[in-house]
N, C-alpha and C positions, 0 to 999 in steps of 0.2 A: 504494500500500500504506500501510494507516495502522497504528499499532504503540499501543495503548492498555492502561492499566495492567491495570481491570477492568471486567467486564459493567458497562454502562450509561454509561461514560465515554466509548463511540461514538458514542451516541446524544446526549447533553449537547450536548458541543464540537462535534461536526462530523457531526452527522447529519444536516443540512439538505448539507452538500459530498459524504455518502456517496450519498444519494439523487439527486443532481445526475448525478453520474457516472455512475453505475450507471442511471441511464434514461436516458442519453445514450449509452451502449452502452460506456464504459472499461471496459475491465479493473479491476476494485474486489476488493482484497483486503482483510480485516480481520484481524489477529496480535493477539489479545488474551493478557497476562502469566499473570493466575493466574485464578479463578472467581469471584475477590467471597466468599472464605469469613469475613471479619472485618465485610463490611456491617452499618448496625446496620435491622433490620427495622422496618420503620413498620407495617403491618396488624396490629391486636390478634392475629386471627385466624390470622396468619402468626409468632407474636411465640417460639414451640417450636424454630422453624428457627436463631434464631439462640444457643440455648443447648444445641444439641446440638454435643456433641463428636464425632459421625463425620463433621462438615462436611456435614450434609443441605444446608444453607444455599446450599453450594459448587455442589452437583449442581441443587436448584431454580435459582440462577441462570444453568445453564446453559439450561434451560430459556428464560427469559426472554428471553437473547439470543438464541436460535434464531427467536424471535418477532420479538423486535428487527431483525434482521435480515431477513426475510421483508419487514418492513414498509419497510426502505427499500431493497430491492432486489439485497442482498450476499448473491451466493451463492457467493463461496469465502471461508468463517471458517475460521483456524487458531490452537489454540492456542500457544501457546510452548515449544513440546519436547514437545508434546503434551498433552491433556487431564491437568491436575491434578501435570504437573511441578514447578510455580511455586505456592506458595501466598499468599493476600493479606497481607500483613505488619502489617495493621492502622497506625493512626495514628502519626507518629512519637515514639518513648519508648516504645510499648504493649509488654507484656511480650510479647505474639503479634509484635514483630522477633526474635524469637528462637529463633521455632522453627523446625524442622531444616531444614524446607523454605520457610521464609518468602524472598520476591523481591528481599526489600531484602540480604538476608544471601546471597543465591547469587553462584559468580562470574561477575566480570562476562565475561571476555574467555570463557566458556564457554557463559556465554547468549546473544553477541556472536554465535558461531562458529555458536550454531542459529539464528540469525536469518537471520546469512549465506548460510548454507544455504537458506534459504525466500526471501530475493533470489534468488539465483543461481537457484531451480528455476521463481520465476515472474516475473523480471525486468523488476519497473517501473520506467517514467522517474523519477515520481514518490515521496518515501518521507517520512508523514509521523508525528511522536510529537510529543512535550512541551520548551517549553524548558528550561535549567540547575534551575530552581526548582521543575519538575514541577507548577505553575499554581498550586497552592494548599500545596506543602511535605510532599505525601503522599511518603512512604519509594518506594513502588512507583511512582508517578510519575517521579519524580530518576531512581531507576533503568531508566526505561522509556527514557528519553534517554540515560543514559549507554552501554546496551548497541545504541541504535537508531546513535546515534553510531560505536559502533566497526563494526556490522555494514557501513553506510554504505563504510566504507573496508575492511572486511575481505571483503566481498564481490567488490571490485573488485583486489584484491590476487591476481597472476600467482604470486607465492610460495605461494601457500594451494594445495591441491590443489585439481582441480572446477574446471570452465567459470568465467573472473572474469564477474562483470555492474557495467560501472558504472552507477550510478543520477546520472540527471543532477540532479537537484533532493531537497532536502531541506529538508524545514521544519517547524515549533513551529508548536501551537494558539499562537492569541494571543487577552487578553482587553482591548482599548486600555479604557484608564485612562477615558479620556472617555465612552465609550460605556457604561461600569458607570456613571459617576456621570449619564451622561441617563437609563440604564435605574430607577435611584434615585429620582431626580425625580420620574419618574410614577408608581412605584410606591407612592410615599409623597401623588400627588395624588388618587387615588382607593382607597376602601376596597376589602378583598378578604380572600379569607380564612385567609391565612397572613399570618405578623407582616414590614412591611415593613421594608426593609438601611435602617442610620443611617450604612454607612459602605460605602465598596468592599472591605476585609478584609472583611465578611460575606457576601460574595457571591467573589471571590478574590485572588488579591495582586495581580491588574491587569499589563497588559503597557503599558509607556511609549510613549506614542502616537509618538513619531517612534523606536521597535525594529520596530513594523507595517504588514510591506509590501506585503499582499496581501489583498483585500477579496472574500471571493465572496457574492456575494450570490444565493438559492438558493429564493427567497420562494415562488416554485412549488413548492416541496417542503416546507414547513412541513408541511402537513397528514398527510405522512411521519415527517417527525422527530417529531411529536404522539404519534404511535401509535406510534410507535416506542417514545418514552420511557414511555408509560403501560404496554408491555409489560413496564418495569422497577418492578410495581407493589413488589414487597417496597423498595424504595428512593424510590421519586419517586412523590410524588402531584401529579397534573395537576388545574387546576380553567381550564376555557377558556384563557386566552391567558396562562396563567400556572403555575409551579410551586415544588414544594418538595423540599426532602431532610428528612432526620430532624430538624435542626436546625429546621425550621416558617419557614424565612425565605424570603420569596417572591424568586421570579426569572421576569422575560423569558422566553417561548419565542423563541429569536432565528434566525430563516431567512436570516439576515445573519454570515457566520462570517468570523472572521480568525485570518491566521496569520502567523508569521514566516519567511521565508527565511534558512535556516542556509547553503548553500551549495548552489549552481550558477552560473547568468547571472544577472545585477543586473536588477531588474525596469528597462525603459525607458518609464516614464513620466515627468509634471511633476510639480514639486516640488509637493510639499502633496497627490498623488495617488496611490493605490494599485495594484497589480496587480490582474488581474479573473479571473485565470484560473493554475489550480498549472502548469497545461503552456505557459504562456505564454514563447517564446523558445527553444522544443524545436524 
């Protein structure tokens, strides 16, 4: 089960691990927070969506993800308390943290308790979100972890009413520091048509190569994860082996994904080497 902020943030981070599993026959659940109602829209064409006040923006990105997921093979998506209980909180500071319904302002141990719930009823080994810093400092990020955190233990908790499930493994996308500054390198070696990262803050805060302990590599599903994220056209524009967000800075399509182990078994590899597998020692 992987627990992500908003539409297209499946797709990004670990769509290349969602499509792995899911045509390997696992069980692939996706919990997504709110609808992406604060995205900022990149298509000219599309550009009414994001200044409209009844959140059309919200319900179109539902859309997108329905496709998004088609394309790498997840067919059980659920929202987070339901469709449109969560809304996007927008950037940190943005006056949209404030509104009634915004993710970053909900309680936590109440979002905690719906999540728990959605452990318990579809009981994976596996349970993955964002780590402390929510990858790049988004409001609904932070708090996709903090609630995936407590569900983690409050699912398995015999005091809670409801069947407990404990989930054996639990883990953070990661982004190793090193591998944004190789992905730099090239991106800055050849021209292309968004403006190339001068730094790893422009692409994201980077995860500290020896916090990353687990390497799936998934490279037979790229052409998944492709389509996948071009289904998020109102957000990402894809140009071949490469893409953008609104910001115009190029990025890696990467079929090579990592993540960190918050808690289960210790991965049993050699120093200086990674895990290759999230069920590895289940």
């Amino acid at each position: 089960m992987m627990v992500h902020a908003h539409p297209d943030d499946e797709s990004i981070v670990t769509g290349a691990t969602l499509a792995k599993y899911a045509a390997e026959g696992a069980g692939v659940t996706l919990v997504t927070c709110t609808l992406g109602e604060e995205g900022e829209v990149i298509p000219p064409g599309l550009a009414h969506l994001a200044s409209d006040r009844e959140d059309t923006l919200g319900e179109y990105r539902v859309g997108e993800l329905d496709k998004a997921c088609l394309a790498l093979g997840v067919r059980d998506h659920r929202f987070l308390g339901g469709q449109g209980r969560y809304r996007d909180s927008g950037m940190m500071g943005a006056p949209s943290n404030d509104h009634p319904r915004a993710f970053w302002g909900a309680d936590a141990e109440e979002a905690a308790a719906r999540l728990a719930e959605t452990i318990r009823e579809v009981r994976p080994h596996v349970l993955v979100s964002y780590d402390e810093h929510g990858g790049y400092g988004h409001p609904d990020h932070i708090q996709a972890h903090r609630i995936t955190r407590r569900a983690f233990t409050r699912a398995a908790d015999r005091s809670v009413p409801g069947t407990p499930w404990r989930v054996r493994k639990l883990y953070a996308v990661a982004q190793p520091v090193s591998r944004i500054e190789e992905s730099i390198a090239r991106l800055n070696e050849e021209a292309g048509p968004f403006t190339p990262p001068a730094r790893v803050s422009d692409i994201a805060r980077g995860t500290p190569d020896t916090a990353v302990t687990t390497r799936v590599d998934a490279t037979d599903h790229w052409a998944a994860k492709t389509l996948a994220m071009r289904s998020h056209a109102t957000q990402i524009t894809v140009e071949g082996e490469r893409f953008a967000l609104s910001n115009g800075i190029a990025q890696e399509i990467d079929a090579v994904e990592y993540f960190t182990l918050l808690k289960g078994p210790t991965p049993r590899v050699r120093r200086g080497e990674y895990e290759t597998d999230l069920f590895a020692g289940l």
